[in-house]
NUMAR-543927 format. One record per residue: x, y, z of N, C-alpha, C in turn; residue in one letter; chain. Coordinates in nm, 4 decimals, m for minus. Layout:
<sites>
+----------+----------+----------+----------+----------+----------+----------+----------+----------+------+------+
|      n_X |      n_Y |      n_Z |     ca_X |     ca_Y |     ca_Z |      c_X |      c_Y |      c_Z | code | unit |
+----------+----------+----------+----------+----------+----------+----------+----------+----------+------+------+
|        X |        Y |        Z |        X |        Y |        Z |        X |        Y |        Z |    a |    A |
...
+----------+----------+----------+----------+----------+----------+----------+----------+----------+------+------+
</sites>
This chain:
<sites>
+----------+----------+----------+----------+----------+----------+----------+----------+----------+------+------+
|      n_X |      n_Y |      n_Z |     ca_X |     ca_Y |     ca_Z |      c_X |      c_Y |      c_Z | code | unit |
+----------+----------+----------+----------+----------+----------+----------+----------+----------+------+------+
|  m4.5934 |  14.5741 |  m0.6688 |  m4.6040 |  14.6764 |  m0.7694 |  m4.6650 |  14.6212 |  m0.8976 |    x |    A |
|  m4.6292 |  14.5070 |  m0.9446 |  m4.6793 |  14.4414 |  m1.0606 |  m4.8329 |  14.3795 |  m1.0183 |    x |    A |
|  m4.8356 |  14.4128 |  m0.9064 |  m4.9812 |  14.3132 |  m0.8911 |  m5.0651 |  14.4473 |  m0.9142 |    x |    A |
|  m5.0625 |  14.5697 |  m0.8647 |  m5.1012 |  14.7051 |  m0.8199 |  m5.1076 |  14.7157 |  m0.9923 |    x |    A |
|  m5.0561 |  14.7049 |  m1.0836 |  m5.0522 |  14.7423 |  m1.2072 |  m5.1532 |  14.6731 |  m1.3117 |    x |    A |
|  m5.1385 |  14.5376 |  m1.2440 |  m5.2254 |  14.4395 |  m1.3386 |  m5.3540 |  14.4758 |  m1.3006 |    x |    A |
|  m5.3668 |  14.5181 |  m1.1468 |  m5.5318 |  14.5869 |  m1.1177 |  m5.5878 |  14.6903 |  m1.2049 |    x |    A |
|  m5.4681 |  14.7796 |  m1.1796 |  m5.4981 |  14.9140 |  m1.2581 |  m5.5498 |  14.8971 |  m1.4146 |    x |    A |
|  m5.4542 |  14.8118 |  m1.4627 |  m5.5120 |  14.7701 |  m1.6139 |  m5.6559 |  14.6889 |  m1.6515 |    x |    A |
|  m5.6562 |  14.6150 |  m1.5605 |  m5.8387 |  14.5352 |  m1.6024 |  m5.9106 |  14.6194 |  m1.4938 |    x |    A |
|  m5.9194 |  14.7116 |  m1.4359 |  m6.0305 |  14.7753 |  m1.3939 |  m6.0244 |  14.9124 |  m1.5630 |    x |    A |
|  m5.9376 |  14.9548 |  m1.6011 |  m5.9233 |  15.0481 |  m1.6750 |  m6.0022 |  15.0180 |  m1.7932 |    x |    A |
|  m5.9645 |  14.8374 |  m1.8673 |  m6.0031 |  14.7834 |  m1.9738 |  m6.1855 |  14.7364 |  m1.9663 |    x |    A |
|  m6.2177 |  14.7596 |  m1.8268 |  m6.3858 |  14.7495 |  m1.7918 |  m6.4848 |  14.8341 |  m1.8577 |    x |    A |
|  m6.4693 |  14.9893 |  m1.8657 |  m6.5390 |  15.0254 |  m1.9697 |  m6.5436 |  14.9809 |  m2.1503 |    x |    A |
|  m6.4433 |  14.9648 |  m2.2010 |  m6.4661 |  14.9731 |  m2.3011 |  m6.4867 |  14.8100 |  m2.3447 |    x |    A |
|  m6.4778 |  14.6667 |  m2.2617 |  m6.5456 |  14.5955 |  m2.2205 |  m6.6987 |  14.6088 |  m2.2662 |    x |    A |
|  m6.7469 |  14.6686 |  m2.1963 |  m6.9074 |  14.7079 |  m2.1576 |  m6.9458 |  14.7825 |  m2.2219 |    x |    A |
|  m6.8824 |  14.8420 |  m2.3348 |  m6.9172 |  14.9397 |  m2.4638 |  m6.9612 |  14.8301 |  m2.5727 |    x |    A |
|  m6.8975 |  14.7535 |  m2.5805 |  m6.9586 |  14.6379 |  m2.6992 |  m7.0984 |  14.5896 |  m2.7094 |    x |    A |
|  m7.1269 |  14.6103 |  m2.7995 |  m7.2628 |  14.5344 |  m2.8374 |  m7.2662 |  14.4036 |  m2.8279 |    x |    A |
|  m7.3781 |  14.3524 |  m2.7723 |  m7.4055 |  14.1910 |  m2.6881 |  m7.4054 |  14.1125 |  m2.8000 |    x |    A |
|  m7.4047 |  14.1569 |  m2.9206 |  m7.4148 |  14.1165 |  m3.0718 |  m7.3071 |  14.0803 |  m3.1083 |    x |    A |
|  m7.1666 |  14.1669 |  m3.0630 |  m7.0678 |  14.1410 |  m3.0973 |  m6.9582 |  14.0451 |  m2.9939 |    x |    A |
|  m6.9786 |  14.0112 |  m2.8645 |  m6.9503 |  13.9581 |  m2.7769 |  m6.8857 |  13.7715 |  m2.8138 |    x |    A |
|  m6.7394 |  13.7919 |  m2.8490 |  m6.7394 |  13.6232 |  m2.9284 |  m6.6752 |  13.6854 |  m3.0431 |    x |    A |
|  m6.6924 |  13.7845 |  m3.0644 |  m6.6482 |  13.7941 |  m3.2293 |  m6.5483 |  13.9084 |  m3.2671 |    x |    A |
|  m6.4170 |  13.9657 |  m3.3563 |  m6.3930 |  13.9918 |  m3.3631 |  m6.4887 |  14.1651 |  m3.3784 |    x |    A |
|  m6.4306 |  14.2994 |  m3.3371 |  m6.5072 |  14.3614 |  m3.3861 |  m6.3398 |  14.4555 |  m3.4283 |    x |    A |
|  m6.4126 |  14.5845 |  m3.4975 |  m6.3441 |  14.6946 |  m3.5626 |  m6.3454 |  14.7902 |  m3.5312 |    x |    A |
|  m6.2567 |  14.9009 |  m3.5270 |  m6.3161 |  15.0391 |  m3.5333 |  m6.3309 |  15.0815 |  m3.6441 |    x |    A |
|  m6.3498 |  15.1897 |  m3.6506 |  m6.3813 |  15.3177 |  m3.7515 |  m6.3315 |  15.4221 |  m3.7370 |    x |    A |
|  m6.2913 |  15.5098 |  m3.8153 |  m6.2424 |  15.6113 |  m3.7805 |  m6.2952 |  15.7220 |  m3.6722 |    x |    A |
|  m6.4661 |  15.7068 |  m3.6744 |  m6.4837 |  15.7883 |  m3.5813 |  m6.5487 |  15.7811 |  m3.4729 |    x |    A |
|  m6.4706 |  15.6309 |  m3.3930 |  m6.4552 |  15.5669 |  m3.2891 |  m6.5846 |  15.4682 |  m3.2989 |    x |    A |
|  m6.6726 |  15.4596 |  m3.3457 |  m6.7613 |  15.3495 |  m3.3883 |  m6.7115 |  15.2693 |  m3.3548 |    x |    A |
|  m6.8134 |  15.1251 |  m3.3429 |  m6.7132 |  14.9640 |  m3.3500 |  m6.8357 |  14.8856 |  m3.4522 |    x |    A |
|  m6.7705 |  14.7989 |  m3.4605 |  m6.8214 |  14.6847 |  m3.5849 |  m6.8223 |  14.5469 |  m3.5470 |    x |    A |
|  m6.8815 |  14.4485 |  m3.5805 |  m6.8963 |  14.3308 |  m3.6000 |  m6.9365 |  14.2711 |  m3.6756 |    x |    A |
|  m6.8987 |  14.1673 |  m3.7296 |  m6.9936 |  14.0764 |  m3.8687 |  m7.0921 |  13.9793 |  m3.8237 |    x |    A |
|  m7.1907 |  14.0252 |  m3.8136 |  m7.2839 |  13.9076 |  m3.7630 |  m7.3703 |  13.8083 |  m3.8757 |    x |    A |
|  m7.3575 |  13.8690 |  m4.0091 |  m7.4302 |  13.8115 |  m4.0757 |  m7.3333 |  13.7857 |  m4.1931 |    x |    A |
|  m7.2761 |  13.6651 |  m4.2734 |  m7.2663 |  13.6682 |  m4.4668 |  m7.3464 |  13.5704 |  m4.5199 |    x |    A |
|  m7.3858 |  13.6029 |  m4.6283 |  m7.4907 |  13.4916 |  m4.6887 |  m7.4838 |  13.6072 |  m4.8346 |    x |    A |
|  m7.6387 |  13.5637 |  m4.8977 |  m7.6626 |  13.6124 |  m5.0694 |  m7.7895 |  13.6437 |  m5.0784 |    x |    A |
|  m7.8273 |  13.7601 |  m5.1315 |  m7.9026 |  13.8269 |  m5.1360 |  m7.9172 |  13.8898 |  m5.3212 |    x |    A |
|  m8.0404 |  13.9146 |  m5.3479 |  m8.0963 |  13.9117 |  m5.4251 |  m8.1521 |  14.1030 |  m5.4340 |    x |    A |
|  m8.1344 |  14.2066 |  m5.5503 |  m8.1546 |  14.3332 |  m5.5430 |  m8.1730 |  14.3544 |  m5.6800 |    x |    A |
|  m8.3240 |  14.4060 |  m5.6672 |  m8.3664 |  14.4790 |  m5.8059 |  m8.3695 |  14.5587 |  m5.8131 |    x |    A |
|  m8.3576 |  14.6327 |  m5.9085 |  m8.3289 |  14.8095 |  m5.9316 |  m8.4748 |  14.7838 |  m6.0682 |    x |    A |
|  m8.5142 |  14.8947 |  m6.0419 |  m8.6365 |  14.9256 |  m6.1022 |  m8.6454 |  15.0650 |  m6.1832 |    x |    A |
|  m8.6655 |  15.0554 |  m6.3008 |  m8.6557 |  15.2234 |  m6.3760 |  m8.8231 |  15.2336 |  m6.3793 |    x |    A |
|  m8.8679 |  15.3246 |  m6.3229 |  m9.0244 |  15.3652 |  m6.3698 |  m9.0260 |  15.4395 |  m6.4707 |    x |    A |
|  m9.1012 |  15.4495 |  m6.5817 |  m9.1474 |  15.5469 |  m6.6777 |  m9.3026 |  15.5794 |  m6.6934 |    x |    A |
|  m9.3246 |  15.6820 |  m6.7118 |  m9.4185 |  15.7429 |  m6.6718 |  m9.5414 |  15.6211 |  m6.8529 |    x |    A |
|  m9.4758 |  15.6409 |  m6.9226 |  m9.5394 |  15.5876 |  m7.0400 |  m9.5652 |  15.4209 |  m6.9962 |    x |    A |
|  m9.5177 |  15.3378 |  m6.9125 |  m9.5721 |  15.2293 |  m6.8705 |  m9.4497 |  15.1370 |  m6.9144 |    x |    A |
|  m9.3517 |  15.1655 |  m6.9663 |  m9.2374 |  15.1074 |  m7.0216 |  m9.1349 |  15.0633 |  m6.9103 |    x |    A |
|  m9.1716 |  15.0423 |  m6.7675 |  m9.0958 |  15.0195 |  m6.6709 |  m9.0307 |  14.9154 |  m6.7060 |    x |    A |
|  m8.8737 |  14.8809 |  m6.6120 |  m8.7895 |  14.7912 |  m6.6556 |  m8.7303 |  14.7529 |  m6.5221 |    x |    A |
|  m8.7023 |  14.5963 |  m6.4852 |  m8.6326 |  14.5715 |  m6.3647 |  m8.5189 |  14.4488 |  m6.3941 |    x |    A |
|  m8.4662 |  14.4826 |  m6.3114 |  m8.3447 |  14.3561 |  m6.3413 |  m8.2608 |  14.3640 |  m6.1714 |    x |    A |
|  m8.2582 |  14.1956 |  m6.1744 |  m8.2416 |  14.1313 |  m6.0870 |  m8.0963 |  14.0504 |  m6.0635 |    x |    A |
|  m8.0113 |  14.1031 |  m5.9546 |  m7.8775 |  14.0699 |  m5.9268 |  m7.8790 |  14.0174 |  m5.7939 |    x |    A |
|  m7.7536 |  13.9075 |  m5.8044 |  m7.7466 |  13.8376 |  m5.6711 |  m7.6116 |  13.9219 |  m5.6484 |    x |    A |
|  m7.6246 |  13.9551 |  m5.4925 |  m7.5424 |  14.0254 |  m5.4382 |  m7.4575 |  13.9217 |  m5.2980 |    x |    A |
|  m7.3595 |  13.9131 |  m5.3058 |  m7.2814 |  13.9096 |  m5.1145 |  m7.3468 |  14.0485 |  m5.0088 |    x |    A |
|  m7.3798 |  13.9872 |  m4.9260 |  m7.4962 |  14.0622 |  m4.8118 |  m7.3609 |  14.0535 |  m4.6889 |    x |    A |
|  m7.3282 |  14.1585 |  m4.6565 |  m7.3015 |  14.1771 |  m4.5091 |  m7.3344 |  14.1998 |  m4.4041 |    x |    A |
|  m7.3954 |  14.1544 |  m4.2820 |  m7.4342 |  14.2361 |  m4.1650 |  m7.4110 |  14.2573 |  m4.0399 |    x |    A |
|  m7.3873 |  14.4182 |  m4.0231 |  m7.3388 |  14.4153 |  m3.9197 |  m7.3533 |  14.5174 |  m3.8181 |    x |    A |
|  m7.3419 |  14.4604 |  m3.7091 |  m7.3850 |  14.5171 |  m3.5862 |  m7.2922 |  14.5993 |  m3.5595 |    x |    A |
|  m7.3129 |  14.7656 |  m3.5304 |  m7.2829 |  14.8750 |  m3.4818 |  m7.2878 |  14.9053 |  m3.3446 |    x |    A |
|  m7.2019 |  14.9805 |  m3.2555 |  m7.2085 |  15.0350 |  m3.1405 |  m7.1364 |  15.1442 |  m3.1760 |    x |    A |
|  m7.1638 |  15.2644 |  m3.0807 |  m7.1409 |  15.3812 |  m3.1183 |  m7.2084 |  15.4938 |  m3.0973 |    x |    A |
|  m7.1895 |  15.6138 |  m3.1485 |  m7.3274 |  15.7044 |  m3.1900 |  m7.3753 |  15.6908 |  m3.3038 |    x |    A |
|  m7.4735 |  15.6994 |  m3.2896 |  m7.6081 |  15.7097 |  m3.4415 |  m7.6105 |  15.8095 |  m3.4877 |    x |    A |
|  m7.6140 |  15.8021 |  m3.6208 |  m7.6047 |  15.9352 |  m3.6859 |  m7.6807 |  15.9286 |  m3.7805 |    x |    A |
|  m7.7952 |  16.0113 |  m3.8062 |  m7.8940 |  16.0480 |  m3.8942 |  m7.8396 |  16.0274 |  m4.0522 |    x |    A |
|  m7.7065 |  16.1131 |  m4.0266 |  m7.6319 |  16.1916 |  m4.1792 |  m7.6294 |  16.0628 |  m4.3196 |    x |    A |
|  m7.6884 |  16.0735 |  m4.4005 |  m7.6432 |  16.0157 |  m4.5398 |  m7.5147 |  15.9749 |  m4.5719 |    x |    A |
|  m7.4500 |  16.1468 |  m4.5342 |  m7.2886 |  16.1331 |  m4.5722 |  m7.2725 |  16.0156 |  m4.5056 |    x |    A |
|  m7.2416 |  16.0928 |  m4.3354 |  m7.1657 |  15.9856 |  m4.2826 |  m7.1990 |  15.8279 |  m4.2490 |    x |    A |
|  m7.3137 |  15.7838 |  m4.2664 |  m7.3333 |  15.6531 |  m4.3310 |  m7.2935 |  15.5632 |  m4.4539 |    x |    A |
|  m7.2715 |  15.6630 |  m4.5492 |  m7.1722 |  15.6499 |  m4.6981 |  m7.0147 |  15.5979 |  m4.6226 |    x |    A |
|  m6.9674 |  15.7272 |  m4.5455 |  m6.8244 |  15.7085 |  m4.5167 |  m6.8414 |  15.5623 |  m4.4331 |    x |    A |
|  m6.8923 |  15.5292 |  m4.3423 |  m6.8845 |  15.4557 |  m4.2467 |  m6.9037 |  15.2964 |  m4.3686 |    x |    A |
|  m6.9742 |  15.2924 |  m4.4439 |  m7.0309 |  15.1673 |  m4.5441 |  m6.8584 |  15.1794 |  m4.5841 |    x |    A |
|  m6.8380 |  15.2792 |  m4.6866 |  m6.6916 |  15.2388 |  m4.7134 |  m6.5835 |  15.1981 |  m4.6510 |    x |    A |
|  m6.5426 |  15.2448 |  m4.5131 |  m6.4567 |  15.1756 |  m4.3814 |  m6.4956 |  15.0419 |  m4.3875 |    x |    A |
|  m6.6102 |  14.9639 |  m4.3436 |  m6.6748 |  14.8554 |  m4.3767 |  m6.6534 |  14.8014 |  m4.4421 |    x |    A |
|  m6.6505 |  14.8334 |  m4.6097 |  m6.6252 |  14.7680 |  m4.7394 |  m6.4686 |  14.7190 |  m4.7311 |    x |    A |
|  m6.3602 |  14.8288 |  m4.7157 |  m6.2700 |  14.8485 |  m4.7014 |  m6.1686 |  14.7174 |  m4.6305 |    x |    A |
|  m6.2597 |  14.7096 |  m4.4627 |  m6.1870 |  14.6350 |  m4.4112 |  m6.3064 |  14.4853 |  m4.4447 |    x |    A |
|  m6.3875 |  14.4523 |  m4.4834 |  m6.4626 |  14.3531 |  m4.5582 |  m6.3703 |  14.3045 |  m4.6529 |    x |    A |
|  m6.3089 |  14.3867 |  m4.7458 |  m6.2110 |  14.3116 |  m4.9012 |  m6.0958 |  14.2621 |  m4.8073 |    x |    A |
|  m6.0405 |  14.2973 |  m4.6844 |  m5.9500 |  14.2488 |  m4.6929 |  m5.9570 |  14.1562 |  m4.5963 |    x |    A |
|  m6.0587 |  14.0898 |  m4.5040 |  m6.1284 |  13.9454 |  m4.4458 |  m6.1484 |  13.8783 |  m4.4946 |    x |    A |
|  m6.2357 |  13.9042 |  m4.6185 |  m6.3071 |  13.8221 |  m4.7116 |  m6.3232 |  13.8184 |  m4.8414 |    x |    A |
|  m6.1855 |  13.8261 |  m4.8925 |  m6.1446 |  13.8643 |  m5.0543 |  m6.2599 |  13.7827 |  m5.1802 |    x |    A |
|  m6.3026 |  13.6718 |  m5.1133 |  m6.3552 |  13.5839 |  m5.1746 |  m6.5029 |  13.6689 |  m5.2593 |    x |    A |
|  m6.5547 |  13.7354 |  m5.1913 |  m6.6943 |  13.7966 |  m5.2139 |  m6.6347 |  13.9277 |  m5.2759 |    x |    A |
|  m6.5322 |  13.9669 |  m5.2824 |  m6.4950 |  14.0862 |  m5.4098 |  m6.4293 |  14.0661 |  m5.5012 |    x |    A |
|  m6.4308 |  13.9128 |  m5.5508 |  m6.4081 |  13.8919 |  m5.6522 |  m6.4812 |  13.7735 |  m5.7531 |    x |    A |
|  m6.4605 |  13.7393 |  m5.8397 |  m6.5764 |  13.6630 |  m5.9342 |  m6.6206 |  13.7226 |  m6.0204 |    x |    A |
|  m6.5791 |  13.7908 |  m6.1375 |  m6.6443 |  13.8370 |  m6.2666 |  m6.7565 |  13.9237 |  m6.2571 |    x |    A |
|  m6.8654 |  13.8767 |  m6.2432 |  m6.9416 |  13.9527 |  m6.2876 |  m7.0239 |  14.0357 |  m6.1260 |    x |    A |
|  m6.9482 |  14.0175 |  m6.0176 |  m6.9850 |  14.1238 |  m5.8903 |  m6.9325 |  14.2026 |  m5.8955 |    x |    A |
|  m7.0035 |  14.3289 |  m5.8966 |  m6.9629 |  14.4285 |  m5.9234 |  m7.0097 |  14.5348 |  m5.8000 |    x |    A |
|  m7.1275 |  14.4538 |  m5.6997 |  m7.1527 |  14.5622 |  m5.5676 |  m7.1470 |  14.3846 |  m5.4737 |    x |    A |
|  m7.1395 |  14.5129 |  m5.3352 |  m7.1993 |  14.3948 |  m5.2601 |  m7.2632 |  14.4910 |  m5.1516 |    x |    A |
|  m7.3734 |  14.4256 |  m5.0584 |  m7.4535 |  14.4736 |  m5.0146 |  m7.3750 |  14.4661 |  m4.7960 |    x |    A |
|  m7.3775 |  14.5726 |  m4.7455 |  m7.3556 |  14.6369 |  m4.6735 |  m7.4748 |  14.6835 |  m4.5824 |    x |    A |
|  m7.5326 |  14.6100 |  m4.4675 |  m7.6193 |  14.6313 |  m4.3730 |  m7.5997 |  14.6782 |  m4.2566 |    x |    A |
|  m7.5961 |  14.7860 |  m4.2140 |  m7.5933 |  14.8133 |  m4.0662 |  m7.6682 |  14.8121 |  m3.9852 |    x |    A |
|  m7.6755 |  14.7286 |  m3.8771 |  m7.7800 |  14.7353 |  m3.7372 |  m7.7339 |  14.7858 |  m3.6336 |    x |    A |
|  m7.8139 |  14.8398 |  m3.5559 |  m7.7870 |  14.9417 |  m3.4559 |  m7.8710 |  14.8667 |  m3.3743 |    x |    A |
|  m7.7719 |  14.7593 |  m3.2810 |  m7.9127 |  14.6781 |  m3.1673 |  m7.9649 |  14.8014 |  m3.0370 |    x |    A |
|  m7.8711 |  14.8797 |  m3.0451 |  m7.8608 |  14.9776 |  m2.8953 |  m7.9832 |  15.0354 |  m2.8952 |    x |    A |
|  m7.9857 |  15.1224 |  m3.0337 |  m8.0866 |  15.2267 |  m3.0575 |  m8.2336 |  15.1355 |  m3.0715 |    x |    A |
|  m8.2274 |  14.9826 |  m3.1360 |  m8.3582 |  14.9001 |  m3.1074 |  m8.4086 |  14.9165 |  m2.9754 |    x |    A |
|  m8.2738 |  14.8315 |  m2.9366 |  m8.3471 |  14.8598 |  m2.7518 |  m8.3999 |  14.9138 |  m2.6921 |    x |    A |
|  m8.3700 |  15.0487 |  m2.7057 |  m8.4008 |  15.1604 |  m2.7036 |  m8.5395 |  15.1866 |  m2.6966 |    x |    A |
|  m8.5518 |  15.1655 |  m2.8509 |  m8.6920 |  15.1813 |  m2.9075 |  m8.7923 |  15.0533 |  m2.8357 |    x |    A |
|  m8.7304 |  14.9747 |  m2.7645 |  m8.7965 |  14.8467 |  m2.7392 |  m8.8316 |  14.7720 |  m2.8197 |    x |    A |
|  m8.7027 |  14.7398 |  m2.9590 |  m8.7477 |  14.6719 |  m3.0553 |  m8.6648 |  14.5556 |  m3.0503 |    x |    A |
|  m8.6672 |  14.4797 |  m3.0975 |  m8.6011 |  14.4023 |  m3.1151 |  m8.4785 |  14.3622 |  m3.2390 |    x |    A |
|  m8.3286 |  14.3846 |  m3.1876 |  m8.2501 |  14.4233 |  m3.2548 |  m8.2246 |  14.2716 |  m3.3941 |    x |    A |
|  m8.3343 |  14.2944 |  m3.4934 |  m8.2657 |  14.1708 |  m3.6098 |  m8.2282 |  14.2408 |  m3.7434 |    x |    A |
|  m8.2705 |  14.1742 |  m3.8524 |  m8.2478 |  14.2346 |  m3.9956 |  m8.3602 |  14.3386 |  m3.9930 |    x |    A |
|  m8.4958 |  14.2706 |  m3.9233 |  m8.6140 |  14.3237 |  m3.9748 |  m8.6388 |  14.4554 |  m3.9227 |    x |    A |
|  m8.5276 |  14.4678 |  m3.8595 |  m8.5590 |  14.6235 |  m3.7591 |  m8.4466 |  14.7599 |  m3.8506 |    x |    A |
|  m8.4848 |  14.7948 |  m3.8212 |  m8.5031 |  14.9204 |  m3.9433 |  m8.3446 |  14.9642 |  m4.0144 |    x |    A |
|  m8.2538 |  14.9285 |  m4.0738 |  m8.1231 |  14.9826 |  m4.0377 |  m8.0774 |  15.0783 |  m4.1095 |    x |    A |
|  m7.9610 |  15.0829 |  m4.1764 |  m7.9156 |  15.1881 |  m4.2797 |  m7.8532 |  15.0328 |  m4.3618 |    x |    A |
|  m7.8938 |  15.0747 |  m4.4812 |  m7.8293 |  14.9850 |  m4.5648 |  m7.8014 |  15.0497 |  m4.6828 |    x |    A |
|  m7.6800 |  14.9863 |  m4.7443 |  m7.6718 |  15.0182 |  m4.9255 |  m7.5857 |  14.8920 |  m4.9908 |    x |    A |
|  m7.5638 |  14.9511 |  m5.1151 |  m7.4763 |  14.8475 |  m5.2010 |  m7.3360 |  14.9392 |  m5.2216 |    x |    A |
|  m7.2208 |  14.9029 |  m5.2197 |  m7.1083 |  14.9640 |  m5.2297 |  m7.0176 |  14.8811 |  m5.3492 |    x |    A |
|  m6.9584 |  14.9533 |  m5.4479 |  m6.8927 |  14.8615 |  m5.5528 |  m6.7728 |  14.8166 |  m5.4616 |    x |    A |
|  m6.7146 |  14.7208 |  m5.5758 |  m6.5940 |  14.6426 |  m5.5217 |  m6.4852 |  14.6757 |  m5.4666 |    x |    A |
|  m6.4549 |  14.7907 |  m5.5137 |  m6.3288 |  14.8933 |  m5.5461 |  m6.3795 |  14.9658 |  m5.3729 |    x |    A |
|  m6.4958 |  14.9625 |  m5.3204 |  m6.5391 |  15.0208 |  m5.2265 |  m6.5274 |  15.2100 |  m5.2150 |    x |    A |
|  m6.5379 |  15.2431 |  m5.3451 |  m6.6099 |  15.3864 |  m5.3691 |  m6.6946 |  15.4613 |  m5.3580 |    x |    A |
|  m6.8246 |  15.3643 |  m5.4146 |  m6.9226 |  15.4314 |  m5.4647 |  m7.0177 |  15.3417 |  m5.3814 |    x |    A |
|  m7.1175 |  15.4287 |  m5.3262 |  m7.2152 |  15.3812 |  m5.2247 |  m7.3855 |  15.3931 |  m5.2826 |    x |    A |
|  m7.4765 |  15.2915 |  m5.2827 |  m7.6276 |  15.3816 |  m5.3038 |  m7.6676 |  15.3211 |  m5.2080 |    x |    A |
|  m7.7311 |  15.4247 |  m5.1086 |  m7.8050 |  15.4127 |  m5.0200 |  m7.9390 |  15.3133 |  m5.0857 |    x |    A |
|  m7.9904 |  15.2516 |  m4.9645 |  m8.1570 |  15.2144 |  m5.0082 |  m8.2155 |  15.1665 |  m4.8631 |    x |    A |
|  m8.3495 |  15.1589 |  m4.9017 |  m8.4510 |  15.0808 |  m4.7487 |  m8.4518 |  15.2360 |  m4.6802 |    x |    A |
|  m8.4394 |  15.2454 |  m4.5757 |  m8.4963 |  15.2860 |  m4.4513 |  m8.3649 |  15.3676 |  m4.4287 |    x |    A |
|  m8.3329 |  15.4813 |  m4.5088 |  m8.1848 |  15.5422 |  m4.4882 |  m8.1898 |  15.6220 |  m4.3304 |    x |    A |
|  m8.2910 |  15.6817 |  m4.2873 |  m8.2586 |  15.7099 |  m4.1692 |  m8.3478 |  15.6198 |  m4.0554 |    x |    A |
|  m8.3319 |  15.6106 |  m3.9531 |  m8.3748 |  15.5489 |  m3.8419 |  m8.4892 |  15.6292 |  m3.7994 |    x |    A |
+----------+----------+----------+----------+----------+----------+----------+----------+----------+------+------+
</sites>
């Protein structure tokens, strides 16, 4: 009976096995609330200018070093703004509390939040890295407030 059971359980645990991204395979991953999964494949420092244009030629830029996260998604893809906002904050969320180190230090005040989608590369027959197209933004510390940037939809 116990042997009949232990079958039942690793044939059961085989799909969602084989749901993981080959990205995340080795590494802790997460959910999300709306069944998504996560992995951290990338931390390092990154560099983001914000740029004001004025039409009179008076443009202005300024340059911040940011904590860069990246990470590989499995799941469904979703076009939506919103729910790329919500999903960055889940992210942020469970990010402060892995890696307290990068939400704190004086003067950080965002940190940068990358999502890759290797599935949908594949897909496309691309090849799933940074350089392939993702949803990204910067999210403050407090993990509130989100600005989208780059390539917001796929």
């Amino acid at each position: 009976m116990l042997k009949a059971f232990a079958i039942a359980l690793l044939i059961l645990s085989l799909p969602a096995a084989a749901q993981a991204a080959s990205e995340c395979r080795g590494k802790k991953t997460f959910k999300l609330s709306d069944g998504a999964t996560w992995c951290l494949i990338y931390k390092g420092e990154t560099t983001v200018t914000n740029t004001l244009s004025r039409d009179d030629g008076q443009s202005k830029s300024k340059s911040t070093d940011m904590p860069v996260f990246v990470v590989a998604m499995d799941g469904t893809f979703k076009k939506s703004m919103g729910k790329s906002e919500k999903r960055m904050k889940e992210i942020c969320q469970r990010l402060q509390v892995t890696d307290a180190d990068a939400f704190t230090g004086g003067k950080r005040a965002r940190v940068v939040v990358s999502m890759l989608w290797p599935e949908k590369a594949r897909a496309e027959g691309k090849k799933a890295t940074a350089r392939f197209a993702n949803q990204a933004g910067s999210v403050n510390t407090t993990c509130r407030s989100v600005r989208l940037f780059g390539n917001r939809t796929l």
